[in-house]
N, C-alpha and C positions, 0 to 999 in steps of 0.2 A: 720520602718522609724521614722526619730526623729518627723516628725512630727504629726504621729501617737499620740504621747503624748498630754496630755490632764489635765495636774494637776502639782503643784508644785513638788510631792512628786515624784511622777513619773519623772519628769525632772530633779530632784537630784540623783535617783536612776542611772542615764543615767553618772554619774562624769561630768554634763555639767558644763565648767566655761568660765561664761559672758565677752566680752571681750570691750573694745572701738572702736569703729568705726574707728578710727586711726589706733589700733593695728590690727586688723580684717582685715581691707586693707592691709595692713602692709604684715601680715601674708600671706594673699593669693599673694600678689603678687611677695614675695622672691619665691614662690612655683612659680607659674608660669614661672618667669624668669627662674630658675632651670631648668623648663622643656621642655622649648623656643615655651611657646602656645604664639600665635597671639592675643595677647590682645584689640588691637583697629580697627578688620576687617573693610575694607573698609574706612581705613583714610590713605590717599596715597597722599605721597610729607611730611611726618611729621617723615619720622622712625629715619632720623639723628638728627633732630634737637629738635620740640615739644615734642614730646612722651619721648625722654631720661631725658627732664628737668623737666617732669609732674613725670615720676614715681621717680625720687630723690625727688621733692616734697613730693609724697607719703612718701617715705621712710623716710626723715625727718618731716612727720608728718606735714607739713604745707600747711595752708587754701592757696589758691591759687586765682592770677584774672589770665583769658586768655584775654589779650591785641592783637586785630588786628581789619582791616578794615571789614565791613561788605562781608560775604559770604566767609567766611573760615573756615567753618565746627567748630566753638570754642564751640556750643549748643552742638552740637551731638559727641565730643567728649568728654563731660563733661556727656555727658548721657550712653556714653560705660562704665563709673568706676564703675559703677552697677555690670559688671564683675567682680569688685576686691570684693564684699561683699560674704555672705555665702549668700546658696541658698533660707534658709528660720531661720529666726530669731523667738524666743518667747518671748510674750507677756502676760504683762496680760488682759485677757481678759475685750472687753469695753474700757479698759482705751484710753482716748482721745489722749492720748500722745504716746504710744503703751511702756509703762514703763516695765524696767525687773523686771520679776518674781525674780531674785536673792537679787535687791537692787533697789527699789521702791525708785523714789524722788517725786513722786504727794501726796498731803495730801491724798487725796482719797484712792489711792491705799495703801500706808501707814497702812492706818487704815484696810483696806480690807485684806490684809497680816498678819494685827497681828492678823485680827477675825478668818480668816478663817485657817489658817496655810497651814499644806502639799493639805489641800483639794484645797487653791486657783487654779481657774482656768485657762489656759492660751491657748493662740492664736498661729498661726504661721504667721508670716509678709513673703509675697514672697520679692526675692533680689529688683523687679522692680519697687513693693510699696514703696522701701524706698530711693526715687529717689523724690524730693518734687522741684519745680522749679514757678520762680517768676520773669514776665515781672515787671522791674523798669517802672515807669511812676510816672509825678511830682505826682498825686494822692491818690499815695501810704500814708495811715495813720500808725502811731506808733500801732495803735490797731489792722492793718491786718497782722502786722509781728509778735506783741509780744504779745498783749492780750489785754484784759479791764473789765471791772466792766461788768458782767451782769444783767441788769435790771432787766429782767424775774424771775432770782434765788434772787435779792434782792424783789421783789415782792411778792415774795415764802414765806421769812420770814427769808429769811439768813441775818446775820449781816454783817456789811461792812467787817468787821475783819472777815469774813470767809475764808479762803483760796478754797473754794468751789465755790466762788460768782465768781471766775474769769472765764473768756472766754480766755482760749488759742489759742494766734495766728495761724499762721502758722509756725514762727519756733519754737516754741516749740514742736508742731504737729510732727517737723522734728526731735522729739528726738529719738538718734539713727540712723539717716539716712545722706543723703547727701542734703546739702540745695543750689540749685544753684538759684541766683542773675544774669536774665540778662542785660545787657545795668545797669549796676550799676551809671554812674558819674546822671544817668536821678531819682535817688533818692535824693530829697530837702534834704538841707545840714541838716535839723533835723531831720529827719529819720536817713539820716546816725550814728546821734550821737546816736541815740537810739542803736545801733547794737555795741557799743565801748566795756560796758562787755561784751556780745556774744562772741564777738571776743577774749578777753583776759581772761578773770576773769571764764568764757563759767557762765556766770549766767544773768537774765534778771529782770529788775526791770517794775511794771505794776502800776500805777497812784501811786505810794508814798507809796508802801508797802512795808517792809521787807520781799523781800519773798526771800528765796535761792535755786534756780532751779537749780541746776549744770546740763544741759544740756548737750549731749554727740551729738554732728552735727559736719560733716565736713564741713564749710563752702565754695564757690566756687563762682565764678564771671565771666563774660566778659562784657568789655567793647573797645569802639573805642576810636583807639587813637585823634580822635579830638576833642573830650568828653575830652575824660583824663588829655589830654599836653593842649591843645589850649584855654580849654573854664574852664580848672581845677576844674570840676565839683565837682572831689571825695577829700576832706574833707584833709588834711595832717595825722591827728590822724589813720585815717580810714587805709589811704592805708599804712599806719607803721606796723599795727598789721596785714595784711595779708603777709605771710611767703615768699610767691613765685610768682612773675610776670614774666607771659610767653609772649614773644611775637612770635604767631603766622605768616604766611606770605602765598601766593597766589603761587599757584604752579611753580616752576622754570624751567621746560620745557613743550612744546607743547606738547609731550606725554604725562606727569603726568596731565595736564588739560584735558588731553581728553580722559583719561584712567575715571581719576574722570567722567565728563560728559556723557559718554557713560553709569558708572557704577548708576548714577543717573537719566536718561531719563525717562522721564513715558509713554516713544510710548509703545503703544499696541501691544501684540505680534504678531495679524492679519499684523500690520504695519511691525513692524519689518522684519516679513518672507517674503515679500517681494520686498523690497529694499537692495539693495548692498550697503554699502560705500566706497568709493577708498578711499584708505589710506592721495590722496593727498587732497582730499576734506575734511578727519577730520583735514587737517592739517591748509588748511586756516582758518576753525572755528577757530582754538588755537590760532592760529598768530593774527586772531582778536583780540580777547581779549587781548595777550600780548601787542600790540598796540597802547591798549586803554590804558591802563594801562602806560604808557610812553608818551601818546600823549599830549603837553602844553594845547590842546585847553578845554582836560576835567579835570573836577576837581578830581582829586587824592585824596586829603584829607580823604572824604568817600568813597576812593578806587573804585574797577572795580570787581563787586563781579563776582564768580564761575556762579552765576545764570546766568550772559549773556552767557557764553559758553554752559550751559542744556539749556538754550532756544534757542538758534541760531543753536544748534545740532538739537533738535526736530521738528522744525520749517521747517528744511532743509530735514528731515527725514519725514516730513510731505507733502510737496508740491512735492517730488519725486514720494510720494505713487500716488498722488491726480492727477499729470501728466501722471503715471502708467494704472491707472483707465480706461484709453479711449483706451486699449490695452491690451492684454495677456502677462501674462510673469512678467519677474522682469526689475525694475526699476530702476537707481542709479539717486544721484544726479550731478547737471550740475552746469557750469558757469553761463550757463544764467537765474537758480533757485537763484540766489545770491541776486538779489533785494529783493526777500520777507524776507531776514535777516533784512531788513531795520525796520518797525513797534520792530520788539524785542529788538531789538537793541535801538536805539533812547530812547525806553520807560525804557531803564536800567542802560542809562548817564546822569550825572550831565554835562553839559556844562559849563565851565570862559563864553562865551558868550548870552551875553541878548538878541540879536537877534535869532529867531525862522528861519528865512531863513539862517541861516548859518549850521542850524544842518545837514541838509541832506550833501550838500559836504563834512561836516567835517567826516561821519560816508561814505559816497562813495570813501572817499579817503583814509579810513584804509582798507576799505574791496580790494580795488584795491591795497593796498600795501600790504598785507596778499597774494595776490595772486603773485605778484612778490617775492616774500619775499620765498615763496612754492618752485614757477617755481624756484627760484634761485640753492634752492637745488637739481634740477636732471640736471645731465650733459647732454648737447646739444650735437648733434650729427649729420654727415651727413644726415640724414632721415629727420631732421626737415628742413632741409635745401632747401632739394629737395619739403618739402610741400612748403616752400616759393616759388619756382619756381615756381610750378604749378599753383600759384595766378600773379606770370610774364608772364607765356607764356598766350596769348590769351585773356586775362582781363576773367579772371575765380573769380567767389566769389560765398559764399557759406553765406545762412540766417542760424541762429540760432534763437530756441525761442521755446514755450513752445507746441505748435501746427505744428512744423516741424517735418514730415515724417523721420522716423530713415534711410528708405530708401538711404535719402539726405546724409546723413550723409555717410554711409557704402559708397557708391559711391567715395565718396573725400579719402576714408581709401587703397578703392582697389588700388582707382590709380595711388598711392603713391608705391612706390618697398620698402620694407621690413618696412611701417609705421605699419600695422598692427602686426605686431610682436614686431615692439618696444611700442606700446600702450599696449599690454597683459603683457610687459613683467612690462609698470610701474602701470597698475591696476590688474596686480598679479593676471590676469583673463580673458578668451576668453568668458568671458557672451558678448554677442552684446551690451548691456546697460550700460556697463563698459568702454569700447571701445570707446561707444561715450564719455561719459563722459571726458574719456581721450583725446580724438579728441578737446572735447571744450577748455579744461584745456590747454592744447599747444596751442593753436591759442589765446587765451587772453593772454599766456604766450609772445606770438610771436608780440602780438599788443603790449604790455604795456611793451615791450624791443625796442617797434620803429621799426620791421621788418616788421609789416603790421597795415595797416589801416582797422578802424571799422568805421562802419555808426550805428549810433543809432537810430530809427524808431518804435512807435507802439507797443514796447515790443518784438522787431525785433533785431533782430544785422548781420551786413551783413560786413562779414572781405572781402578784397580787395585788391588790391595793384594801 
């Protein structure tokens, strides 16, 4: 294994030739496409549009920003190009900057190269170390991205003019690697200046020295667009010299949101194995958030991140379990589990309004419309029809809530002609806990279309007619 190797001489004996971190990307990832491997597992809602304009980037060699609203995976797809690099890189050993053994640019290693020769030693970098990433914040100094004068080594006895005296930042650090910049417009417009040769010249200038570091970084960024456009943080110089601005976007169907959410949940798998989901219940989660996302009363600007969907799934996936608990068996979620979406929700929207009593109806009235919005999509059918009846004949009504006897439930199922076949057939399931589910899901469907009346009570819900 190349890694095995352990000395210059030995790494030359291998015909190893050093490549750019551009070309290196480059390389792997014509291979790749060739071969049609899945490069960016687990980023779903991106394969038509981000991904095809990221790897033309790649291919044209240009540093890149991901432009979009908070919670749209722009981190962690800038942390999958670790893919595109080789598995393990060499170094020379110690060096601070992880410099090649073939073409040393640190004075240090320089000298260490010409003392030692074929004997110099060297390291292997894995692909994941050479992944270097940097929250923007105004506090960011010139000396934590690029370098500075170290006291310590001038205390030593080194002269200022020692190219040994410096303290290399962090992108330097990233020579060779991928350097990603988050939330960049949040870096003070002279920081940014600092990064202008980086960018173009790939060299870095440290308190007024000549010093010529030809740096070998990809550079890489995200940023929001109301950072970007509206408050024009990032610098005109700046955003010239990056090659490629992608804009990312928020998944564009309920399925793709809830495919992501499900694929992101941190329930426990004790949880999991226990609880059913009906399909129609993932479905109002998504309708939530798409929702939200179009609704005037929240503010848009900072978007309606993915996060509200993983938490209003686990949350929902959570208090099924926790209603479960007082019972044997499996559990699905319910209509009238839909309140406890409230606390996750609320704490994941920016309100247009300044008033604190208004937030609750404004988030009661997407979740109620999420659930017509659902109901809409299955076709009504004689059987629903006949459950209407049965709340006509006799003044029949039936409580829901968290402490109602499933018992209750099955009862209003049997005695409906062919309801319970049409409940299996729309939660794709004769678990009894699906059933009800389903039971609840059409009578909110049935209330919130005007075909029957609900009474609110205690954490109670009592449909009627």
């Amino acid at each position: 294994m190349m890694s095995d190797i352990t000395t210059l001489g030995q790494l030359k004996s291998t015909g190893y030739i050093a490549k750019t971190i551009k070309e290196e990307m480059r390389h792997n990832l014509i291979k790749y496409l060739k071969s049609g491997t899945d490069l960016f597992p687990g980023i779903i809602g991106f394969e038509q549009s981000v991904i095809p304009q990221l790897q033309n980037a790649i291919l044209a060699g240009h540093d890149t920003i991901l432009l979009g609203e908070r919670g749209q995976a722009k981190s962690r797809l800038l942390r999958q190009l670790t893919y595109l690099l080789d598995e393990n890189l060499p170094f020379i050993d110690g060096c601070q900057i992880n410099d090649d053994p073939l073409d040393p640019i640190c004075h240090q290693c320089q000298q260490k190269a010409a003392l030692e020769g074929n004997d110099l030693k060297i390291s292997w970098l894995n692909r994941e170390e050479r992944f270097v990433e940097k929250l923007a914040t105004p506090d960011v100094s010139v000396s934590d991205l690029i370098g500075e004068i170290d006291p310590i080594k001038i205390a030593e006895g080194r002269h200022l003019s020692d190219l040994s005296a410096i303290h290399f930042g962090m992108i330097p650090r990233a020579h060779r690697s991928i350097f990603c910049i988050n939330e960049l417009p949040d870096l003070s417009e002279r920081i940014q200046v600092s990064l202008f040769n980086l960018l173009q010249e790939r060299d870095i200038q440290i308190k007024g020295y000549r010093i010529r570091l030809p740096l070998d970084v990809y550079i890489v960024a995200t940023a929001n667009p109301e950072d970007y456009t509206n408050r024009g943080r990032i610098i005109t110089p700046l955003k010239d010299r990056y090659g490629a601005q992608i804009r990312t976007h928020y998944p564009k169907t309920i399925a793709e949101e809830m495919d992501i959410a499900i694929q992101e949940s941190s329930s426990p798998a004790i949880i999991n194995k226990s609880v059913l989901i009906p399909k129609f219940m993932r479905d109002i989660i998504g309708n939530i958030t798409h929702l939200a996302r179009r609704n005037p009363e929240i503010n848009q600007r900072s978007g309606v991140s993915l996060r509200l969907t993983i938490a209003n799934y686990e949350v929902m996936v959570a208090q099924a379990f926790r209603r479960g608990t007082k019972q044997e068996g499996i559990s699905a979620p319910r209509i009238s589990d839909l309140p406890y979406l409230l606390p996750a929700t609320t704490g994941k929207l920016e309100f247009e309004t300044v008033e604190d009593d208004r937030e609750l109806p404004i988030v009661k009235g997407i979740i109620d419309r999420a659930v017509v919005n659902t109901y809409s999509d299955i076709s009504e059918n004689h059987v629903f029809e006949k459950l209407v009846s049965i709340f006509d004949e006799g003044d029949y009504t039936l409580d829901t809530g968290e402490d109602i006897e499933d018992f209750c439930y099955i009862q209003l199922i049997d005695k409906v002609p062919g309801l319970r076949s049409e409940l299996v057939k729309l939660s794709e399931t004769d678990e009894p806990a699906c059933l009800i589910s389903a039971l609840e899901f059409i009578l909110e469907g049935l209330h919130l279309t005007k075909k029957l009346n609900k009474h609110q009570k205690d954490g109670h819900n009592t449909y009627s007619n």
